[in-house]
VOKOL-309444 format. One record per atom (N, C-alpha, C): residue in one letter; y, x, z. Coordinates in pm, whole numbers, plus 50000, padded with zeros to 5 digits. Each point is the difference from the previous one (the first is absolute). Example, Ala and Ser with C-alpha at 12.3 -4.5 7.8 and 13.67 -1.06 7.14 Angstrom:
# residues 2
A494315131950780/A501194991150000/A501205009050000/S501054996549928/S501195008250006/S501094992350073/
# end
This chain:
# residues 526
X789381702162854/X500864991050078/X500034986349935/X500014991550090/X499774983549914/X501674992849991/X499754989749903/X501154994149995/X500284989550106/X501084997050056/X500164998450095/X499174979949998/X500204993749900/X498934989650023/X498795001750001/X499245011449958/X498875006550037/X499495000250114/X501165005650120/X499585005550106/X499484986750093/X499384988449974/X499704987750067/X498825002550097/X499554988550085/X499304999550109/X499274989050018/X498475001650032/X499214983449955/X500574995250169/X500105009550078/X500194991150120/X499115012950134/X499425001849905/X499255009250142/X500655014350032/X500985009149956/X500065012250039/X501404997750073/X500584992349979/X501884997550065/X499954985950005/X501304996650063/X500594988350020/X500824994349890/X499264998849908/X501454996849870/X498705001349898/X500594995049882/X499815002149831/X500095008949949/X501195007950047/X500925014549994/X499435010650046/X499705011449923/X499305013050075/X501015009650002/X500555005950154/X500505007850018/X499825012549938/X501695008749959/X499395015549928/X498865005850141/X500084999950162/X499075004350084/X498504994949983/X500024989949972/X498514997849983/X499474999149857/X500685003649930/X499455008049835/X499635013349988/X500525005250126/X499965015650005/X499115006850143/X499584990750058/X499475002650088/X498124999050036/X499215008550068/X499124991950012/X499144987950053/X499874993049962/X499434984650082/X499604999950122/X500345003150114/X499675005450122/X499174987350055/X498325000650006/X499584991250066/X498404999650125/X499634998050066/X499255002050102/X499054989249977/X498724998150126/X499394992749975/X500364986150068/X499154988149982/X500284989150033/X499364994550069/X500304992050118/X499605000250172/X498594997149961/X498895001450086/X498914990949951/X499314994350158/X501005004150110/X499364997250121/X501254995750113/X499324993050095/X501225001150138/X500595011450045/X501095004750031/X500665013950029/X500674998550147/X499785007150050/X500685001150190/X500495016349913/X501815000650061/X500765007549999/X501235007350096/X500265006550060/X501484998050054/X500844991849949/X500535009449880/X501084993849917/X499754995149886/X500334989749975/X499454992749831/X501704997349911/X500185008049927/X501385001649963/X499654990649871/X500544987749915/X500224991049902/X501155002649888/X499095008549909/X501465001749875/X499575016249992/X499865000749876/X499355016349952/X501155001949909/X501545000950060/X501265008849905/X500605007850089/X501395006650005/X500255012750011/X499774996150204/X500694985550046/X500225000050143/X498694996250078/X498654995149933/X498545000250086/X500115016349934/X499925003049930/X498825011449949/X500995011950128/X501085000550012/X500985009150088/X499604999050130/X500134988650038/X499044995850095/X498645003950048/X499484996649905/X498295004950026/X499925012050023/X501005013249892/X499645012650042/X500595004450133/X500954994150018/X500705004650134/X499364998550082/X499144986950055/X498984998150108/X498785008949977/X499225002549865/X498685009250028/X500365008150037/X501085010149911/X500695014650128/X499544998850118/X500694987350031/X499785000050153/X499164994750092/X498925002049917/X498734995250051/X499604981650018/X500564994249942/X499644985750002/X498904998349895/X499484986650033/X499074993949898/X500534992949927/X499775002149888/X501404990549887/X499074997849919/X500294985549923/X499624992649926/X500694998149884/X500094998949898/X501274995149900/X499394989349911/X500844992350012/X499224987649855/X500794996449941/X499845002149855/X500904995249876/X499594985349890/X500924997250004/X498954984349940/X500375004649820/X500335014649939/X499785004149872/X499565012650003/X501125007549960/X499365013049973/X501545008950069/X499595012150076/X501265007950053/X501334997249929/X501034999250052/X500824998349907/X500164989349907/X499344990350037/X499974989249848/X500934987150056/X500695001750136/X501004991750035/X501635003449930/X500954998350085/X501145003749967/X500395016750040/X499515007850052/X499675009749987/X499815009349809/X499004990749934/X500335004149882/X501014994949928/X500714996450070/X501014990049876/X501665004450077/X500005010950038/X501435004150046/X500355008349898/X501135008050017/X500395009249898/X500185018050122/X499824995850105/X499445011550062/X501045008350058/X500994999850031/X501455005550016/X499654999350173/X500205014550031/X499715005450150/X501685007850064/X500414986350045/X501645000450007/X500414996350151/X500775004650058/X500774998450113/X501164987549950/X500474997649904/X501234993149949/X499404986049960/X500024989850127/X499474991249973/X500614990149922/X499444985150005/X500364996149915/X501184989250031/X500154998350106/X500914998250086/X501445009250089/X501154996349980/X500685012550009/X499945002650148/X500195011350047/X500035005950129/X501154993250054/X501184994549944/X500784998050053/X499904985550100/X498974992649897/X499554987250048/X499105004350113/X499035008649974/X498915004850107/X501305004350160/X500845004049963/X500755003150113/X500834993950076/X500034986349928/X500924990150052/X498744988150071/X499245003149950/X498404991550056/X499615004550128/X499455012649983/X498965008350090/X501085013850076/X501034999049967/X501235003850099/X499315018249942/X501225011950022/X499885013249927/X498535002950051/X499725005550122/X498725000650059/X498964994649934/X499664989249948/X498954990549916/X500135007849871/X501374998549921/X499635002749856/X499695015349997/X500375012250085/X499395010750003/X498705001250039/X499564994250077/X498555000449996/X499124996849899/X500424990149895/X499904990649891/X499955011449932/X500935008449954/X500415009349891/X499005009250069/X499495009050114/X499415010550083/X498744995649933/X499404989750022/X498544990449954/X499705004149880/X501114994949896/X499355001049873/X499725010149965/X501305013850034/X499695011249989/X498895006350033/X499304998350140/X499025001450056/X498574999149893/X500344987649950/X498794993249896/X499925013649910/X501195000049931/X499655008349885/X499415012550032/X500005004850096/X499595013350064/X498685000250042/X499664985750020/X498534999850064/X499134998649859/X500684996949900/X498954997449875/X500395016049948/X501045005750028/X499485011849895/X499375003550092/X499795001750150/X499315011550054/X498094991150000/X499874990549986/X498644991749970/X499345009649823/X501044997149948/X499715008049866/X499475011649983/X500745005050061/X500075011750032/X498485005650094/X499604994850138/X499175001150036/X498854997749922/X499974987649916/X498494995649932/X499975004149872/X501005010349942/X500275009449892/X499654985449852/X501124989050045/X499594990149907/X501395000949876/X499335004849889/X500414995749891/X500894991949922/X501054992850044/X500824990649949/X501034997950009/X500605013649876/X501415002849971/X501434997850113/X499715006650109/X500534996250110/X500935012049938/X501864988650020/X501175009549973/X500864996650129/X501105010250037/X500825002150043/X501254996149970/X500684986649954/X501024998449905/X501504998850066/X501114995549940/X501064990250026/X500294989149954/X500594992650116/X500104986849947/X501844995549990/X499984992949890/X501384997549943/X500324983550050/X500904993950064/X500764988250037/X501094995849935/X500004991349903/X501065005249928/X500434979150016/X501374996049959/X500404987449993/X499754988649873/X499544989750050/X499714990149938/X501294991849966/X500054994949874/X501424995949943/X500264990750094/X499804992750092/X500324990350093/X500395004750122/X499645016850025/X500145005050104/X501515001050040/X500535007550101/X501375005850018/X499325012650051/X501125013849918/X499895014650007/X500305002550148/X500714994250088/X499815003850170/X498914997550032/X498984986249955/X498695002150095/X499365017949984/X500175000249864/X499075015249989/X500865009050146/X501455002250013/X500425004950078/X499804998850155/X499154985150019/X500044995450158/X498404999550009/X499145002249847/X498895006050029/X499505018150017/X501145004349981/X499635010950011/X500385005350159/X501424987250029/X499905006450123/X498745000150101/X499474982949971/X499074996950135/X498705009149977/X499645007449858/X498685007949963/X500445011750074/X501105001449998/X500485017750081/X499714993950178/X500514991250032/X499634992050167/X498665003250039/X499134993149863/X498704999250089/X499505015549965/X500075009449924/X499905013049999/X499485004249894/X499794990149900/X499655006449871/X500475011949911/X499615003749906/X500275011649938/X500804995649847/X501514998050006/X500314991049870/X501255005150014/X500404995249823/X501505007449958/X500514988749886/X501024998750061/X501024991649852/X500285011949896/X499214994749920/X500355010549816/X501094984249911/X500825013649988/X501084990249892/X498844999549819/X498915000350013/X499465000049871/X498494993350025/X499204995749920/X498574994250026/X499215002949889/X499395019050050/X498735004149880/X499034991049973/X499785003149866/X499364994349925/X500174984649916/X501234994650042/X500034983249937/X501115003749878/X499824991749938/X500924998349894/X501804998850061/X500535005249934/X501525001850062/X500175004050181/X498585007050002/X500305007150125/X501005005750073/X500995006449918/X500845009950031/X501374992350069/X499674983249966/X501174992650025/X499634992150147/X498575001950034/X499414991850092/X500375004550121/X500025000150093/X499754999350145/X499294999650064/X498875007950078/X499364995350081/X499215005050102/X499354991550139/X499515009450082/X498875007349981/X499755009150016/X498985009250012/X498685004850175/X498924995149946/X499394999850107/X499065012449963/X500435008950072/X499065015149969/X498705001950044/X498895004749937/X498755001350056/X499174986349998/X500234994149932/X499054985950032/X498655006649886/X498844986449957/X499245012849923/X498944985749967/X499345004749884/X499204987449925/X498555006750001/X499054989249953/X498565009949969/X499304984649914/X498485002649988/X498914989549909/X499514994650153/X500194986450019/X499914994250064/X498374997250058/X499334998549869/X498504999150004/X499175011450022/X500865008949938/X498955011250018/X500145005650137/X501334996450060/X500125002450197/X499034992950044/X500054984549973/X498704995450056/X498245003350013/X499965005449822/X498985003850051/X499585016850053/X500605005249985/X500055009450141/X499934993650149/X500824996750036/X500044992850115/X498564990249988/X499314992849979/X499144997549981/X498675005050018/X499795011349957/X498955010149971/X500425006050142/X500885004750046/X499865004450136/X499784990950119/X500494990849998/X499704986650043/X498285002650028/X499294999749909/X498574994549987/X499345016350043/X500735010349971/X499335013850035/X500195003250178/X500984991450048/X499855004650116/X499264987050130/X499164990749888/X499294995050112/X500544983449968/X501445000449922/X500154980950015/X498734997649856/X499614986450029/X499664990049881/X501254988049977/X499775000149845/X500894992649883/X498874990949919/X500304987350046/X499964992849905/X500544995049870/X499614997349870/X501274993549907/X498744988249935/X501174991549942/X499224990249928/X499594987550179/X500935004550075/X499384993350153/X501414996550071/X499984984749951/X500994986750061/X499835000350133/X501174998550082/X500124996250145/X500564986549964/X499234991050121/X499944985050005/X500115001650174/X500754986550047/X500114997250135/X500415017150074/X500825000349990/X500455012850075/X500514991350124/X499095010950110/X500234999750132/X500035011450148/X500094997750145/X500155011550064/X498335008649984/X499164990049964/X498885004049987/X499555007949897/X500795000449896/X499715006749826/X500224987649927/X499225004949921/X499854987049914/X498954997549870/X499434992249923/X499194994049916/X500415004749858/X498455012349975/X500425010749880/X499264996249937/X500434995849840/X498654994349918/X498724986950053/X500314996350117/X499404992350099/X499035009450085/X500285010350014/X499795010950089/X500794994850128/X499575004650095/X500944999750135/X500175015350053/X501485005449988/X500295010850032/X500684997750098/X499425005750119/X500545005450145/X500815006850049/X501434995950064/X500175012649991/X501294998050131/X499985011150074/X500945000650106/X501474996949957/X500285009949893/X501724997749988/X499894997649861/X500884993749956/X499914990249855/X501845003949927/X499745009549888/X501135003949951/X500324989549827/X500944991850037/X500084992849838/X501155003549924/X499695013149895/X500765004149910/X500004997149877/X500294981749967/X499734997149875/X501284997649974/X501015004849977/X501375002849961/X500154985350034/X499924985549999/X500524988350026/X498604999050169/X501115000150095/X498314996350112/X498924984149933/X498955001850074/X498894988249904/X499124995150166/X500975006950099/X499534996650092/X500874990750117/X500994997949951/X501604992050029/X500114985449918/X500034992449995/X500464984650015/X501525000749957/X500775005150092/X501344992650014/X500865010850004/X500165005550120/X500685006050087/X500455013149912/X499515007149908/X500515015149941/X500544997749881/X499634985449937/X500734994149895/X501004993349998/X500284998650137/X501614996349977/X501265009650035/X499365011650017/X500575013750022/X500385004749865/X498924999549906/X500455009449870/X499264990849891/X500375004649844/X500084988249895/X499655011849899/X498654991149930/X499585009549875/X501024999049849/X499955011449936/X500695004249888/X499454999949899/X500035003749889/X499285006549902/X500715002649901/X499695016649986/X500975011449937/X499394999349892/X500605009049849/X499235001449932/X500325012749951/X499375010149911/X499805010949981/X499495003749861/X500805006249951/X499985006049833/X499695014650024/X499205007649863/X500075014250011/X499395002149876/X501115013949939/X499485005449883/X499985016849986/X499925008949907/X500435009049999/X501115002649946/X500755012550051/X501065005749975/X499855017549943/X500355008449986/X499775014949919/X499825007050154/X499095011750021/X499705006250106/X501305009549990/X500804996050192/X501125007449982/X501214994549976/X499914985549938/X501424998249973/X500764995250138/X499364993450067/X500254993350136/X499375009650116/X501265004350141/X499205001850106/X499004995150089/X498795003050006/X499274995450113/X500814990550118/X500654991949993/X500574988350140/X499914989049964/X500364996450131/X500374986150045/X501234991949985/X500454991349888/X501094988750000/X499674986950049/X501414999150046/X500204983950050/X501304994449959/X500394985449958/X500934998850066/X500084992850123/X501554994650030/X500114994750118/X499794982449991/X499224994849923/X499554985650027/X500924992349941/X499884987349981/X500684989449911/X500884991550120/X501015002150001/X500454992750142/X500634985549938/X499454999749917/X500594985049953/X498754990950017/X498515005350011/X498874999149978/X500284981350044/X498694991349980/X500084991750105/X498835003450115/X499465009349973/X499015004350085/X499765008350128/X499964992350124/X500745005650127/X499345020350004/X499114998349945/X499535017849928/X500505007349873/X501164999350023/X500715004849826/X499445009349931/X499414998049928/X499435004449875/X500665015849980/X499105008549993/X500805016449924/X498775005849926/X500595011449889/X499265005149937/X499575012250080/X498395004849906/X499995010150088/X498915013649888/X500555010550007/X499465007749848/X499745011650030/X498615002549994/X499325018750005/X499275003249837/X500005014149999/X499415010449929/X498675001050040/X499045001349921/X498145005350065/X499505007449883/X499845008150039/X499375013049918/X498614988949919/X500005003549853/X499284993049922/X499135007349907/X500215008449908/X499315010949932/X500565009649973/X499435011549937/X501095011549994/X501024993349854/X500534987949964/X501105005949909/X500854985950069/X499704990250100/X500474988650050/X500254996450136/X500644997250070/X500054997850118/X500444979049964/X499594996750094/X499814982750018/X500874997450057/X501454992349969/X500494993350110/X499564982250021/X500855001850118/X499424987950107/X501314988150038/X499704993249962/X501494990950009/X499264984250104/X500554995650085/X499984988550062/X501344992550011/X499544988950033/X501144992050065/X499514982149952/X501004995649987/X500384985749974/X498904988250109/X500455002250087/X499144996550119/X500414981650017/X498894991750041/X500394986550050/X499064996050074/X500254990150087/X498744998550132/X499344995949851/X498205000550109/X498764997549939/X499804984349969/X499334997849866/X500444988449974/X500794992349943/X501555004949998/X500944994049981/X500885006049842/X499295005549912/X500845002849927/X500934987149885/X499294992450033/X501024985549947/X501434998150070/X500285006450115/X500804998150041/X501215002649964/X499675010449944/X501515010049900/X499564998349843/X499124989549980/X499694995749879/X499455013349891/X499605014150061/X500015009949932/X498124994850040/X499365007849845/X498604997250054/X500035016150003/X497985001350075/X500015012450005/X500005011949871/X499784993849887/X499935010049853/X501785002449966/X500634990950059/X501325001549978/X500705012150094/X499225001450102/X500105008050141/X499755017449951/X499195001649930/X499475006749911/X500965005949924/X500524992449911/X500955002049906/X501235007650075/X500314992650071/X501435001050073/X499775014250093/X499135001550037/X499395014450068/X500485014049923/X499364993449874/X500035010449874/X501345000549949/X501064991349960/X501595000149991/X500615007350073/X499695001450114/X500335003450125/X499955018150043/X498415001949972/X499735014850015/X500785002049885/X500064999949808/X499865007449897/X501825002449976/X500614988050137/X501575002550001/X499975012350100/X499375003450082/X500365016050092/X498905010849919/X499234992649954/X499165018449971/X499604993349819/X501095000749956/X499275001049826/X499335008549977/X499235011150035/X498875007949923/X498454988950012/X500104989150101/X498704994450000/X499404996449879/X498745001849986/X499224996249846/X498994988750083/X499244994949901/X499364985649966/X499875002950168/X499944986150054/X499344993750101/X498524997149968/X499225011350112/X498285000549993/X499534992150099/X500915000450132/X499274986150084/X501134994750078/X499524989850055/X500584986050088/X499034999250072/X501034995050135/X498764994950105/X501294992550079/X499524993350128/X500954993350097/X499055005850150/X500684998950076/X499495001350128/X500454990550067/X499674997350170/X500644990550048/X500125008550138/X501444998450028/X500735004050100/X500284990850134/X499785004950133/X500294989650085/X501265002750070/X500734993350008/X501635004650044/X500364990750128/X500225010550127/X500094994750124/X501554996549975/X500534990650103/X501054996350022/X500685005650026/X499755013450116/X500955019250021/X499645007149993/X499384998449854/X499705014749905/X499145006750052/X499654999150101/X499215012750081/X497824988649979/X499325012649987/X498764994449990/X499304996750164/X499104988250010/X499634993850063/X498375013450069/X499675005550062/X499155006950028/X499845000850185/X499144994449994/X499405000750163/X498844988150079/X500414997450065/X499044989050072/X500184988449941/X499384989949970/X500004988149954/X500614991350081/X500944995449984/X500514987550105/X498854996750084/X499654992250125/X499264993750062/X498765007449980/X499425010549934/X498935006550007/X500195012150088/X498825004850077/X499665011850057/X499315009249959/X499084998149908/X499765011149924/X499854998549832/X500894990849954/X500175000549834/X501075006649998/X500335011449893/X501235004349956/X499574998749842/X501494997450008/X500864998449801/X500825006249928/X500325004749906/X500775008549924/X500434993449863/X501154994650048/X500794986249891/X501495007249983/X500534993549939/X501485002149964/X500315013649883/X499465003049933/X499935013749911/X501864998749950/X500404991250015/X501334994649932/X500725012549884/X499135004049893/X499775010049894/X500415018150029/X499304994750120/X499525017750054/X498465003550092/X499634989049901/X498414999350011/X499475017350095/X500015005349923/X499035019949950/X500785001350167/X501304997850081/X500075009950110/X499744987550077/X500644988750003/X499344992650133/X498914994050007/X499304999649913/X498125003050040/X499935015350071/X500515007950012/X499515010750041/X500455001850130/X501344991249987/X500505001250189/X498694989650046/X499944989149956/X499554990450082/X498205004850011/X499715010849886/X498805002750019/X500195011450175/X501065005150023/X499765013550130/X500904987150108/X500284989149946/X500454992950166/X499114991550033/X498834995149872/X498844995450055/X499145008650098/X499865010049912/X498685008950046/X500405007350118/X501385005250046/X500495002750150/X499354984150105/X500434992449920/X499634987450120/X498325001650036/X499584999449867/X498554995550054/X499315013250072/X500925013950000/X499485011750073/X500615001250132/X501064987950054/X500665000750126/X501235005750003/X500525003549850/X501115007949992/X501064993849974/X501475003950088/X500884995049973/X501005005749870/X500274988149867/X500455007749916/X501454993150004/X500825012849992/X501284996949992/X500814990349877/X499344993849942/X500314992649894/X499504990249993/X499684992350143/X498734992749979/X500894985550018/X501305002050078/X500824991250053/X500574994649848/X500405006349991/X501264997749859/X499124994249884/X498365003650029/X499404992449846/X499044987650067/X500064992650118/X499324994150085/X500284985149916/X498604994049966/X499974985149918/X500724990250088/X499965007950154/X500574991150083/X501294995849994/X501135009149954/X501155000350005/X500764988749961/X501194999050081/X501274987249938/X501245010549958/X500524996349897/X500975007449986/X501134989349935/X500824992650157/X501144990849955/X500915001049875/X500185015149988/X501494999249867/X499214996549864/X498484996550004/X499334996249887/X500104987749983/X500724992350088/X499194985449986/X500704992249887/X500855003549909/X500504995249915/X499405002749864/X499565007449980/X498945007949871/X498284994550091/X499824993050099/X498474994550085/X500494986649902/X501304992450076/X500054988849951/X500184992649834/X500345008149947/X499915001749852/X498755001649929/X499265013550043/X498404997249967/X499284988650065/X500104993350120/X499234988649991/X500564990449902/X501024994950021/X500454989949942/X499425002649861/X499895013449942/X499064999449844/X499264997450016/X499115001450133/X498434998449943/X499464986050035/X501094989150086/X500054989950051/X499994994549842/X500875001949953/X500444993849861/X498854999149905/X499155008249982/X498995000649953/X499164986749993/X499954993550103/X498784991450008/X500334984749946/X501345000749926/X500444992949912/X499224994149914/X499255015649945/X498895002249911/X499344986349970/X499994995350120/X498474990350007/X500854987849886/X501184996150066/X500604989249908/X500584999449852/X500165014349970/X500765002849882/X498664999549890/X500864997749881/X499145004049832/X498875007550002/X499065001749941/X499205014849993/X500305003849833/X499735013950025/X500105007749842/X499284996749908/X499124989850002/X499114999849875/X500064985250027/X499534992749892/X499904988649988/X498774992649955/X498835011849955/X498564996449940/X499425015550027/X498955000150025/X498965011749918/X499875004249904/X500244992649944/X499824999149813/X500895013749952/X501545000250091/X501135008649956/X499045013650034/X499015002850096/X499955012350027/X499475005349870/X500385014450013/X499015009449876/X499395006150110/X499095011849892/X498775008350140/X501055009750052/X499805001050135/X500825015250046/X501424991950065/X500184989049969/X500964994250066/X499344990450115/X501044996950093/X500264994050112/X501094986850070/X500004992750103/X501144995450024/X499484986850053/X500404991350084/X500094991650112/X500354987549934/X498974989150006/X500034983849966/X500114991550092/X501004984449968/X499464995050154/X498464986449962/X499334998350082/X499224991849985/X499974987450075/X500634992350018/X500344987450077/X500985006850130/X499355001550092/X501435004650115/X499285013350052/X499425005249883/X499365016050023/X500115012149905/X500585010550081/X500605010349851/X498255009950009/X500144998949856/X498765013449950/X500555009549944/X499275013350053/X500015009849893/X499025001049896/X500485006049868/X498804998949931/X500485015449913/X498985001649965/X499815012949905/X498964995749872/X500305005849924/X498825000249838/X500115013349975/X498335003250017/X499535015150009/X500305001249848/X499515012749938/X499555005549888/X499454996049907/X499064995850039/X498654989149987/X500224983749977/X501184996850048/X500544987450027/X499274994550061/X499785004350096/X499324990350088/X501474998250092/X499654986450059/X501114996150078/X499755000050187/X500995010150057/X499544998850115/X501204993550084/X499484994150127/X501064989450044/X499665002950166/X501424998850106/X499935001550119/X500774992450064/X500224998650127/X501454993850065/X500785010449993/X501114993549956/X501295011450008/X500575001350134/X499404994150099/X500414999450115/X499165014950077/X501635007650055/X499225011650085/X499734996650124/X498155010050037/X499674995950126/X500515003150090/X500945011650003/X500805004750103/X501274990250101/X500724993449886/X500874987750078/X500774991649892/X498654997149915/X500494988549921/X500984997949906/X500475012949946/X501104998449893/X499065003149881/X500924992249891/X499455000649864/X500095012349914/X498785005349970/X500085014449929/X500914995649864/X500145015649956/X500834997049882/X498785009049863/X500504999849893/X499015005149897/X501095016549951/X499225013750020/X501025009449970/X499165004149884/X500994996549867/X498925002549902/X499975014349926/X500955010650084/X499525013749978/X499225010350073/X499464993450116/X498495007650054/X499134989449991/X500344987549946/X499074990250044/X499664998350125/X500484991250054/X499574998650148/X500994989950040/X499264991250085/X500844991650069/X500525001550157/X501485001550026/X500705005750091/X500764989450120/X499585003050085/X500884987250095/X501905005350016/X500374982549985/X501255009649999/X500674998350123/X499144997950124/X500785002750097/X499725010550070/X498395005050020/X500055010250111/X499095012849892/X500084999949889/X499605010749888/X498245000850032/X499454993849992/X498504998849988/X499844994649861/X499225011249965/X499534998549799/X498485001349993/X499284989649886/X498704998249999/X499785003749807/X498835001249991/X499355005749894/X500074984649910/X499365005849894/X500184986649861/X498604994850066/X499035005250078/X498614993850025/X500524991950146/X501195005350076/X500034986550113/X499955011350100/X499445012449989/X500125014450120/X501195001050049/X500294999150120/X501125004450061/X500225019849966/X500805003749969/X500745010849968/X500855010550125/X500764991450061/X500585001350088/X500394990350098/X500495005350114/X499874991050100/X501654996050004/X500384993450097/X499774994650110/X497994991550008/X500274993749886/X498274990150024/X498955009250020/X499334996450068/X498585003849996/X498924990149947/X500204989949939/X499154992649902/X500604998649885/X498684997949855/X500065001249877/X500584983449971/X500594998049914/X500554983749930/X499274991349979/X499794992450077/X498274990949960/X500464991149871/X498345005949950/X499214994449869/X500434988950001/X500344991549870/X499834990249942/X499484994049877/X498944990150015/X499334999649848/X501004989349901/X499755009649902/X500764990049857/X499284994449926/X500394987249959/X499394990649948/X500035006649827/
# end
């Protein structure tokens, strides 16, 4: 097992610096790389849990499916979750019920449940390997909270029909016995990667082809431009957790995050196999209040690994709360070793990036103004089940089928009692473009060392610049191609992050993630 600054990344297997405990433990799941024009039915974009769900659901059913990954299976945010297969979102039901009225948030709660059932019984069918448990999940209050929400969440979880109980106690945390909290029965965790590549391998055994190492460029109703391949294709599915085929319109719906994530071992046995949460920072300034979130994963026979997240802030912006991200880190770790003191050394860190809709609920269906693009956005940190709804309300559509969930997760949707948490996230990301007039973080090149990063201005033009290893000095516009806001420098995956609509590019100028679909153009240094 490596030490957790060990576990680093040149850039090619994940989205980060940071190597997830899933992709340390998993195998490199990768295919070949386009070498020709492709005519397809379906050309699904994004090889993690909601294309790859996707893809198998349509070969079943006899479609021609395509998949193209611009890394390797799993090497998006997919590897960089902590994997928690939960009905208890992250948003309270009570809000879901005052939004989407009782009818909505039970279907909401029916869905997720649904999810989890369709991945054990996928598992199950493709007899795939990856510690798939059956657990409970614990809700317990955040010092900012008030002890009635737990009470007015348990009512609206009993409304929409979940399976949950107020325990006057909360197994497994430190001073448990004094805690409170709800209990969501039957929820259930597994290895995130190693689902994929199962799913994967059946994928390709029953007739689809997978590309990896194969960029989609110009996405359209036509397909779109693979490696400078031209792939054909009737219906066009874009499951790159941020759409890369949208401009405007799905980004002012929902606002990227970025979580971060500690994990070490603990003694095999001392902790139950579940799921903790608390109930969010309601003091937060962040219209997505921040909560922790902590599982058990079977590790060797004398250790089991726990899993701690949280300390969440839009993408980009960790200056804002003046906390940097190594401090984020820290505070993670204060945080877990105050509820579960048996944790020993911290072996890895990673961050993911979360996209958080405005009503909680994930974005999955037809593309605004498109007729045959569908998208699967909004994971709002229940990534693992609503990729899996939006993977069976895609694949009902493109088979003619009407899916009963298709309304409630429709990109199309307005949902008025949001517009105060709409108008708050714009106004952040409006604020952003400040950028252009304010200071930059560095003041010379000279300050950089190798391995560091960070944004200069050059007459009335901001650069990014990086100094490799090597010291060589590399230099770009800090300006993103997507809509012109000034990236920021995140100097614990390395990568430069937009901080308005969460599009992050590599230390070489590679776009990472979308919203953009172009890399940071080159600039030569004198």
């Amino acid at each position: 097992m490596k030490n957790a600054d060990e576990n680093l990344n040149d850039g090619t297997i994940t989205s980060g610096e940071n190597v997830s405990y899933w992709i340390d433990t998993a195998p490199n799941t990768s295919f070949e790389k386009p070498i020709r024009n492709i005519e397809t039915e379906v050309l699904i974009i994004g090889g993690g849990i909601a294309g790859l769900t996707t893809a198998y659901n349509l070969v079943k059913a006899g479609k021609k499916v395509v998949l193209v990954e611009d890394g390797f299976i799993g090497s998006g945010e997919s590897g960089r979750t902590t994997a928690h297969l939960t009905s208890a979102l992250d948003d309270r039901y009570y809000f879901l019920q005052d939004t989407f009225g009782k009818d909505g948030a039970k279907l909401a709660a029916e869905s997720h449940t649904a999810a989890i059932s369709q991945i054990e019984k996928n598992i199950k069918d493709l007899n795939i390997d990856c510690s798939f448990k059956r657990v409970n999940g614990y809700l317990f209050l955040h010092p900012s909270d008030d002890e009635k929400n737990l009470q007015k969440e348990f009512k609206a979880t009993q409304n929409a029909g979940l399976n949950t109980g107020i325990l006057n106690r909360t197994p497994g945390i430190a001073d448990g016995d004094t805690t409170p909290c709800l209990a969501f029965y039957n929820q259930a965790q597994f290895h995130i990667l190693q689902y994929l590549d199962g799913l994967a391998r059946a994928v390709q055994s029953l007739g689809g082809v997978i590309y990896t190492e194969a960029r989609a460029e110009k996405i359209s109703q036509e397909g779109a431009l693979v490696n400078n391949y031209i792939f054909s294709a009737e219906t066009v599915v874009v499951a790159t957790n941020s759409p890369v085929n949208d401009l405007f319109t799905m980004h002012t719906k929902q606002a990227a995050y970025r979580t971060y994530v500690i994990a070490g071992k603990i003694p095999k046995g001392k902790l139950p196999y579940s799921l903790w949460w608390d109930t969010g920072d309601a003091a937060s300034k962040w219209t997505a209040q921040p909560y922790h979130y902590v599982r058990v994963e079977s590790f060797d026979d004398t250790h089991d690994l726990l899993i701690s997240g949280g300390e969440d802030h839009k993408t980009g912006q960790s200056d804002e709360e003046g906390i940097s991200e190594s401090e984020r880190y820290e505070k993670l770790e204060q945080w877990t070793r105050s509820y579960f003191p048996v944790l020993d050394e911290i072996t890895y860190k990673w961050s993911g990036q979360v996209m958080e809709p405005v009503d909680s609920l994930g974005f999955m269906g037809r593309n605004p103004g498109d007729e045959n693009i569908y998208i699967i956005t909004g994971d709002s940190g229940n990534g693992m089940t609503h990729a899996t709804i939006g993977a069976a309300i895609i694949s009902d559509a493109i088979l003619g089928i009407k899916n009963k969930y298709e309304d409630l997760y429709s990109p199309s949707r307005i949902t008025v009692k949001t517009a105060y948490d709409f108008t708050k996230e714009a106004a952040n990301m409006a604020s952003q473009y400040l950028d252009w007039i304010s200071s930059s973080d560095l003041k010379s090149t000279a300050d950089l060392k190798p391995g560091e990063g960070g944004i200069i201005s050059s007459g009335l033009k901001k650069v990014a610049v990086y100094r490799d290893y090597d010291k060589t000095l590399k230099a770009f516009s800090a300006v993103c191609p997507h809509l012109g806001c000034i990236v920021q420098w995140n100097s614990d995956e390395k990568s430069f992050d937009c901080p308005c609509h969460g599009s992050r590019f590599a230390t070489d100028g590679t776009v990472m993630n979308g919203p953009a679909d172009k890399n940071l153009k080159p600039i030569t240094v004198k």
